[in-house]
C-alpha positions as CSV (number, residue, x, y, z in Angstrom):
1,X,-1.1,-26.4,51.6
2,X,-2.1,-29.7,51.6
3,X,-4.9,-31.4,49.2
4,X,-7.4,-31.0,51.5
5,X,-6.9,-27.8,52.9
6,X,-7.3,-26.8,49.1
7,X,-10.5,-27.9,48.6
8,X,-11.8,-26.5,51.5
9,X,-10.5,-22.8,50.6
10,X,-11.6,-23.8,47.2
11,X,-15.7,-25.0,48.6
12,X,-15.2,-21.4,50.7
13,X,-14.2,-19.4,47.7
14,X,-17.4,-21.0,45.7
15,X,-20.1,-20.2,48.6
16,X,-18.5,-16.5,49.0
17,X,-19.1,-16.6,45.0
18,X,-22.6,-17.2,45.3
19,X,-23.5,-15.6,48.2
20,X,-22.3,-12.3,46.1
21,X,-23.7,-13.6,43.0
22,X,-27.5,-13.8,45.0
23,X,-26.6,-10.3,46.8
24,X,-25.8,-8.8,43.3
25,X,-29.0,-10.2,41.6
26,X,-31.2,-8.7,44.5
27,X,-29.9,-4.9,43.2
28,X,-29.6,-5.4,39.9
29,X,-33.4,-4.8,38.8
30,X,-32.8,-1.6,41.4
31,X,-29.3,-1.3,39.9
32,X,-30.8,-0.9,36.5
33,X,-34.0,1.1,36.9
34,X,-31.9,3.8,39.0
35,X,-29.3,4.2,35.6
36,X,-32.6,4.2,33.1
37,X,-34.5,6.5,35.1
38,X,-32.0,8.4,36.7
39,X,-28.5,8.6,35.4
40,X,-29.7,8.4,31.8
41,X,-32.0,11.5,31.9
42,X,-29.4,13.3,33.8
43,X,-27.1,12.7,31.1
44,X,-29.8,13.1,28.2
45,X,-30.2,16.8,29.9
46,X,-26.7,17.9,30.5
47,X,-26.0,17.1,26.5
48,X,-28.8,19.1,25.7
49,X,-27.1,22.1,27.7
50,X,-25.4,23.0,24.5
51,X,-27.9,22.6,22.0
52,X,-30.7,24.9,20.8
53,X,-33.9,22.4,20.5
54,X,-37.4,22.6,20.5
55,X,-38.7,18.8,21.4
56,X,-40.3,16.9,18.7
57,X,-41.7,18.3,15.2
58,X,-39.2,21.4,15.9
59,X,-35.8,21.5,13.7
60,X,-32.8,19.4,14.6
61,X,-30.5,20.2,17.7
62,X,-28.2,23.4,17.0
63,X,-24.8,23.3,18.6
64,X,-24.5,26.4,20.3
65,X,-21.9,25.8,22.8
66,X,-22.1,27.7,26.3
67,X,-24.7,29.8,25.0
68,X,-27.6,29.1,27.1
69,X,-25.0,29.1,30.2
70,X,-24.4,32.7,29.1
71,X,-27.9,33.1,29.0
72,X,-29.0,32.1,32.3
73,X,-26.7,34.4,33.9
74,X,-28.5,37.5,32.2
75,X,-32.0,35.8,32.5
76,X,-33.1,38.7,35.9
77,X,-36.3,36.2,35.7
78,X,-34.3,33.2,36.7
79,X,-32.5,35.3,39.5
80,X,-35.7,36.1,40.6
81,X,-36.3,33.0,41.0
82,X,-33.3,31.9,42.6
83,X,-34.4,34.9,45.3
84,X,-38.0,33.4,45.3
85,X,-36.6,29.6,46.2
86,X,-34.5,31.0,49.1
87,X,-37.1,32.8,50.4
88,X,-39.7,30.1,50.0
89,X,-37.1,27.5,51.7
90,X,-35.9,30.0,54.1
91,X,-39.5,30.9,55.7
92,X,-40.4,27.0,55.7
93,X,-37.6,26.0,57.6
94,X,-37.5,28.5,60.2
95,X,-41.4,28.0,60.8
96,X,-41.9,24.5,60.3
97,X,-39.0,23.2,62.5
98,X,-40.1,24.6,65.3
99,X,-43.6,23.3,65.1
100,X,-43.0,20.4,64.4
101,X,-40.2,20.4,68.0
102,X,-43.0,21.7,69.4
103,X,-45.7,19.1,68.7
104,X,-43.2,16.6,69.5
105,X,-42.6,17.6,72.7
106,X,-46.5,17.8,73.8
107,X,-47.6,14.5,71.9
108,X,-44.6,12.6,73.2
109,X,-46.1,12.1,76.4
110,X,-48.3,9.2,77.3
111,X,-51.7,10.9,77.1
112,X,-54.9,9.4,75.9
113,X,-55.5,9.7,72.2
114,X,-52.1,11.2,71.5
115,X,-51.8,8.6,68.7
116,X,-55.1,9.4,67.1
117,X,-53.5,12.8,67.2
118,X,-49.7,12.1,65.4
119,X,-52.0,10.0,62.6
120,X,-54.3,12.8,62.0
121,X,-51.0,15.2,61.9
122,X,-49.0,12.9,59.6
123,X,-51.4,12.4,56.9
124,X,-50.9,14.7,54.7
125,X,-47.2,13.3,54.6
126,X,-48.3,10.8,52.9
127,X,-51.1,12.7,50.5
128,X,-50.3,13.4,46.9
129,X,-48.6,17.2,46.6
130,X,-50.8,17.5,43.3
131,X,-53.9,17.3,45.5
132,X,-52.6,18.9,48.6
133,X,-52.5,21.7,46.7
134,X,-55.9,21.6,45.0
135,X,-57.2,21.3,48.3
136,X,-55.7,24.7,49.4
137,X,-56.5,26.3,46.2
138,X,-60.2,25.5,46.9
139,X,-59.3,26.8,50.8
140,X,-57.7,30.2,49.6
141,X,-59.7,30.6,46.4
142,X,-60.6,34.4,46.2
143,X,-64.6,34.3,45.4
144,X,-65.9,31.0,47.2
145,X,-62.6,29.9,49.4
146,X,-63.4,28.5,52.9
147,X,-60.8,31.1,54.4
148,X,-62.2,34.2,52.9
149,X,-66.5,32.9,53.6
150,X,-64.7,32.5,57.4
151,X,-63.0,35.5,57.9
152,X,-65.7,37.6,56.2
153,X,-68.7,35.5,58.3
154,X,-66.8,36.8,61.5
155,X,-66.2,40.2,60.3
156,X,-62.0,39.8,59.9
157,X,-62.3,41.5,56.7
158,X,-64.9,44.1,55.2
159,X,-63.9,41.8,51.0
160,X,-62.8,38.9,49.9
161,X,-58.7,38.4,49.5
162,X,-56.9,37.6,46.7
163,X,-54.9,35.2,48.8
164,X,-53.3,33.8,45.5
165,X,-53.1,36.6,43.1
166,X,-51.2,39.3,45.4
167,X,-48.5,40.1,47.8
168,X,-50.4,37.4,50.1
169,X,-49.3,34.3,47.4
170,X,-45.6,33.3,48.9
171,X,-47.2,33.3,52.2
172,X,-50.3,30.8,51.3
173,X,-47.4,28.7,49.7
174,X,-45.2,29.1,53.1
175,X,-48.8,27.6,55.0
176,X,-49.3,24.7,52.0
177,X,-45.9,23.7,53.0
178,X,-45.8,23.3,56.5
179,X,-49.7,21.7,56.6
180,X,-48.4,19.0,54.4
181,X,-44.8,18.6,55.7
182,X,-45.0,19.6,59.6
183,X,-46.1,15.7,60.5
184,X,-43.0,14.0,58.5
185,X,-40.5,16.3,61.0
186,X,-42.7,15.6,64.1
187,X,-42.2,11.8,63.8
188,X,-38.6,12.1,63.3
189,X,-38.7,14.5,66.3
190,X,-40.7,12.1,68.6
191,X,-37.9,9.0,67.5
192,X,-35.2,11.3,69.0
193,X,-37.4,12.5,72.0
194,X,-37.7,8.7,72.8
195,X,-34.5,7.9,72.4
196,X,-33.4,10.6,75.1
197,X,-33.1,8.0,79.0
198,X,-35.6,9.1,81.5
199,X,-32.6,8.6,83.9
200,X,-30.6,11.4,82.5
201,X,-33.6,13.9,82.6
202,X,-34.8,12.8,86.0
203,X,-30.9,13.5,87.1
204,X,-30.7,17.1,85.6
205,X,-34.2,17.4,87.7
206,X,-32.6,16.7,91.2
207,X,-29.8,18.8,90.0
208,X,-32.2,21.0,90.6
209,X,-33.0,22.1,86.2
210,X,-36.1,23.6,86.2
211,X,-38.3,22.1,83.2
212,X,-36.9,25.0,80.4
213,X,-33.1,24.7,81.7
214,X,-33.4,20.5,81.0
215,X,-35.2,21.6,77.5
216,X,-32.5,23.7,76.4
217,X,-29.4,22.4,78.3
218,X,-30.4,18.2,78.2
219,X,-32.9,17.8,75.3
220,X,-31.8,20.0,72.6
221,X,-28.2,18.9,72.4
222,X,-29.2,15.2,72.6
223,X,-31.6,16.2,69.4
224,X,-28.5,16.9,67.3
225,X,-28.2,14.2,65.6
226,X,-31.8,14.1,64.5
227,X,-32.2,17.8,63.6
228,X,-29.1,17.3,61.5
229,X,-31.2,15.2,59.6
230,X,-34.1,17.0,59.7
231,X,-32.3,20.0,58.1
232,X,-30.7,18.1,55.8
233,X,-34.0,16.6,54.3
234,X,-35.9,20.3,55.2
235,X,-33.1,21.7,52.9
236,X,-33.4,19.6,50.3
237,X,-37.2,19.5,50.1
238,X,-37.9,23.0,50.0
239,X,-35.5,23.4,47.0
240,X,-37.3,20.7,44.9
241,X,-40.6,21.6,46.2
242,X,-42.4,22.7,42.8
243,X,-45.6,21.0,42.8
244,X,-47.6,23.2,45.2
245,X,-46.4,26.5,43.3
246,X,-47.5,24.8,40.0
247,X,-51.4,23.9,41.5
248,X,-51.8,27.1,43.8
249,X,-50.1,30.0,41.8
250,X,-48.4,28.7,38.4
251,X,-44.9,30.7,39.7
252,X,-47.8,34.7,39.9
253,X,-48.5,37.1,40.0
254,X,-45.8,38.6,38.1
255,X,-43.0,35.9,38.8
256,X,-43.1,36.5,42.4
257,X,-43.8,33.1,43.4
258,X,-42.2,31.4,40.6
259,X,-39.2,29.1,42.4
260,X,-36.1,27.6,40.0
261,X,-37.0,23.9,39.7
262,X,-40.7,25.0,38.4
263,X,-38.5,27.6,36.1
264,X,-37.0,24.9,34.3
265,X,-40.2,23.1,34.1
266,X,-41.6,25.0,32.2
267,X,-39.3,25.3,29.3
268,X,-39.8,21.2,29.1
269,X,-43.4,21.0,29.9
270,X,-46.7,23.5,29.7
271,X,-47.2,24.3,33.3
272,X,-50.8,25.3,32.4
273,X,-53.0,25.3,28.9
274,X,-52.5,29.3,28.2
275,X,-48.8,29.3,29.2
276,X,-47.1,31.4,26.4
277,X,-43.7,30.0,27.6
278,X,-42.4,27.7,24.4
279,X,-40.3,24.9,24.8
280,X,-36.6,25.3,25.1
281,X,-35.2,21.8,25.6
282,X,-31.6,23.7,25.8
283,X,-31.9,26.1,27.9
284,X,-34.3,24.4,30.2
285,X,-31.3,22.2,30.6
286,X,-29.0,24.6,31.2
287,X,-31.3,26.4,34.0
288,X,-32.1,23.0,35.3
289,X,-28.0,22.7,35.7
290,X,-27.7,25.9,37.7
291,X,-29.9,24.9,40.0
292,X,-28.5,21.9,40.9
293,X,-25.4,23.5,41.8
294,X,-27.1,26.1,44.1
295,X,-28.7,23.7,45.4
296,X,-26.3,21.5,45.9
297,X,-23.5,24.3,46.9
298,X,-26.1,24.9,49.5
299,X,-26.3,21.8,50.9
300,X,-22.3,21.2,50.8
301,X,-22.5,24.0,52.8
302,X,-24.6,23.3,55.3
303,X,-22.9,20.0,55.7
304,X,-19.5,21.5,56.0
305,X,-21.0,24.2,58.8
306,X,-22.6,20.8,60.9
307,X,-19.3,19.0,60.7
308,X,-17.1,22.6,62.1
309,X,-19.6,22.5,64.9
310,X,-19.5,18.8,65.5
311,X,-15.3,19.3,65.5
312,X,-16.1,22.2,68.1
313,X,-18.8,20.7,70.2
């Protein structure tokens, strides 16, 4: 290569240099909060796993070895609410997907004040969980709720209900849930619905598809891609969902509401000032382990299922 061919691969070699070096410096101060605020606690927790500790002013970390591993798979509490988090995620999926298809399809059309409409729909997307759920605590509240004053005022009921203290609580959480995540799934919905060529459904129309038959047999399969990823983030929402239960119920009556991630809260943090639960630093960990691999079991599953149907389909 001659002289000057070397200094041009040599002036390219320098501008590829710092054209990394600037693309590097943009994620590091990303780069570096993600591994202080993510990684590190992650690994801070899973050492704790084997160690019996209280938090701060309690005695020293104990090695205990797999001991609160072994104890999370006798804990019928936790299992409950492993049942509790499947349930929970379960009935929010199978309701709120449909709604929000639903919504999508009617406010997708080009009618006056439709927009008004999506903004009203998608704000509590955007509002704090913490006070989403105050606000439905205040709704559902058993002596001066808005629900019950309603429902008595038109004769529904002949007492007030204990919507948060009985058989009654999963389902308030179910509604919380849907309320304040039914607008996030309609956007995404409405993107796909607009992505779908006008061409293609006018052509399954002089095929002679009635409006259902073009639904099911033109728009649903053209939605795949997008309720792939509606699923996905659906799935992973409703397992770290925690923040409602904590406002509305505190995991009550009786553990029935309690879901896994507010489980091993708890045994890090007071969920409320009376809570007899004492910290467990340890074995907060370990159920805090567990429940990642549920969850994520679960969600390796699912993926595995969407990629045997893609293969098929």
């Amino acid at each position: 290569m001659s002289k000057h061919g070397t200094q041009i691969s040599n002036i390219k070699r320098m501008r590829k240099m710092k054209e990394n070096l600037q693309s590097y410096s943009l994620l590091l101060p990303n780069l570096i909060l993600f591994i202080a605020f993510s990684i590190y606690p992650c690994i801070w927790t899973l050492k704790f796993i084997f160690y019996r500790y209280g938090g701060i002013g309690t005695p020293d970390p104990k090695f205990i070895g797999l001991d609160n591993i072994i104890r999370v798979f006798h804990d019928e509490i936790y299992w409950k609410t492993v049942r509790n988090t499947l349930i929970y995620a379960g009935a929010k999926i199978v309701l709120i997907i449909p709604l929000a298809f639903l919504l999508a399809l009617f406010l997708n059309k080009q009618r006056k004040g439709n927009g008004l409409v999506q903004s009203v729909i998608f704000v509590p997307t955007i509002m704090s969980s913490a006070v989403m759920g105050l606000v439905f605590y205040l709704l559902f509240n058993v002596y001066n709720g808005q629900i019950n004053r309603f429902l008595l005022d038109w004769n529904v009921i002949k007492q007030p209900i204990n919507w948060l203290g009985t058989d009654h609580a999963m389902k308030t959480l179910v509604i919380t849930a849907i309320w304040g995540g039914i607008g996030n799934y309609m956007v995404y919905f409405i993107a796909g619905l607009q992505r779908i060529s006008e061409d293609t459904l006018e052509s399954a129309r002089i095929d002679g598809a009635n409006r259902l038959q073009t639904l099911w047999y033109i728009t649903v399969p053209m939605l795949g891609p997008i309720l792939k990823i509606i699923l996905m983030i659906s799935i992973t929402a409703a397992f770290n969902d925690m923040s409602n239960v904590m406002v509305l119920t505190e995991g009550g009556p009786d553990n029935s509401t309690m879901v896994m991630s507010l489980y091993g809260y708890q045994f890090f943090f007071s969920i409320s000032p009376g809570s007899i639960v004492s910290k467990q630093y340890g074995y907060g960990a370990a159920v805090s382990a567990v429940s990642a691999l549920i969850a994520g079991g679960i969600t390796v599953f699912y993926l595995f299922v969407s990629k045997k149907l893609d293969d098929v389909y």
